[in-house]
Structures are given as structure tokens and as C-alpha cells.
C-alpha positions as CSV (number, residue, x, y, z in Angstrom):
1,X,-26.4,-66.7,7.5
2,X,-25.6,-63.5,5.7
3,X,-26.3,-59.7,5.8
4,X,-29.5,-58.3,6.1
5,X,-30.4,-53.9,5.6
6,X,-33.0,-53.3,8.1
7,X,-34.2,-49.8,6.9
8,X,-37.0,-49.1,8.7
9,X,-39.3,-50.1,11.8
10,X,-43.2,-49.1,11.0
11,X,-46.3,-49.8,13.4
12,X,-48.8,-49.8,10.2
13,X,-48.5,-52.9,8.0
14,X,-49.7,-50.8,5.1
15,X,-47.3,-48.1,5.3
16,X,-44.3,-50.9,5.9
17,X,-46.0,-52.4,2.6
18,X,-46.1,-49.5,0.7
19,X,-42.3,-48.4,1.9
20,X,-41.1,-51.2,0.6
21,X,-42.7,-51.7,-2.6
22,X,-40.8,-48.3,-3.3
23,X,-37.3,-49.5,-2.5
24,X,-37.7,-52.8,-3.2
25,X,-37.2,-54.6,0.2
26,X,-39.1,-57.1,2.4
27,X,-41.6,-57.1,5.2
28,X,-42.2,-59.0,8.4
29,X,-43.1,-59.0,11.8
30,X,-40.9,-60.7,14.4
31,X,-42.1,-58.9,17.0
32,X,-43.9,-55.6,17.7
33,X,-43.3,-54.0,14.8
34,X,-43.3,-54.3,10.9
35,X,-40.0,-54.3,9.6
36,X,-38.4,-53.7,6.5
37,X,-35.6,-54.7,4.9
38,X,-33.2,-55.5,1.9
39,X,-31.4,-59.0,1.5
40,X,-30.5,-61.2,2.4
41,X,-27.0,-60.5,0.9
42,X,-23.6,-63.2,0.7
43,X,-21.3,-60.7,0.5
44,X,-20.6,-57.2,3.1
45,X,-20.3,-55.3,0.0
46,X,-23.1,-55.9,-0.9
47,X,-25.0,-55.0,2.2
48,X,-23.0,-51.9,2.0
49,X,-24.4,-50.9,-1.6
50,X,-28.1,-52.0,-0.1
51,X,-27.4,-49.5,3.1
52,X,-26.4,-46.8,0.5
53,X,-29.5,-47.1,-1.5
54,X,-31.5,-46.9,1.8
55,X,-30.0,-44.1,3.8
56,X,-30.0,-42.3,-0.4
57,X,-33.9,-42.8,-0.2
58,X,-34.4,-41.2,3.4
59,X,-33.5,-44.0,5.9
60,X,-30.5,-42.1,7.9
61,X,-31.2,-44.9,10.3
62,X,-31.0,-47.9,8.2
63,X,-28.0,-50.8,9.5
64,X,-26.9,-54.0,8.2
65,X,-27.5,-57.1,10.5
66,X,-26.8,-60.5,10.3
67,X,-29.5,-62.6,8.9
68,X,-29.4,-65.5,11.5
């Protein structure tokens, strides 16, 4: 289980790549789109501080999920 920051949702693999790079997260691509995120995380305090650091670099719509 655990917590996952999903930041960001991108259509281009190479911008989701270079995103990433920049704040340190993860790509894949589950479905449609390229997503990025941070984690996973044990703890939901963590998650929060990840959240924080990705809303603080731009991402107003970044969430945690569960990282079933």
C-alpha cells in the first residue's frame, strides 16, 4: 500500500520526463496519459510534505492517492 503525490497528468512523455527530473518524482503510463508522481510514502505526513513541495513548485492540482 501507501501514499502516492500524483502532481501532474502530461500527454508528452518528454515533457512528463523532463517535469519530473526537476522535482524529483516518477513517470508512468497506466493509461492515457503520462503521469507523474512522488512516493511512494509509509507515512500521511509524509505525503503531506511531498504535496507541499509539489503545489510550492507550480502543481495547485497535485493530490495524494493511495498506492494500491
Amino acid at each position: 500500500g501507501g501514499l502516492m503525490v500524483q502532481a501532474a497528468a502530461f500527454s508528452d512523455k518528454a515533457r512528463a520526463d523532463k517535469a519530473a527530473a526537476a522535482l524529483g518524482a516518477s513517470v508512468s503510463k497506466p493509461g492515457k496519459y503520462w503521469l507523474m508522481r512522488l512516493g511512494p510514502f509509509a507515512s500521511r505526513a509524509e505525503a503531506e510534505a511531498a504535496l507541499a513541495k509539489a503545489r510550492a513548485a507550480g502543481y495547485s492540482d497535485a493530490r495524494i492517492l493511495r498506492a494500491d
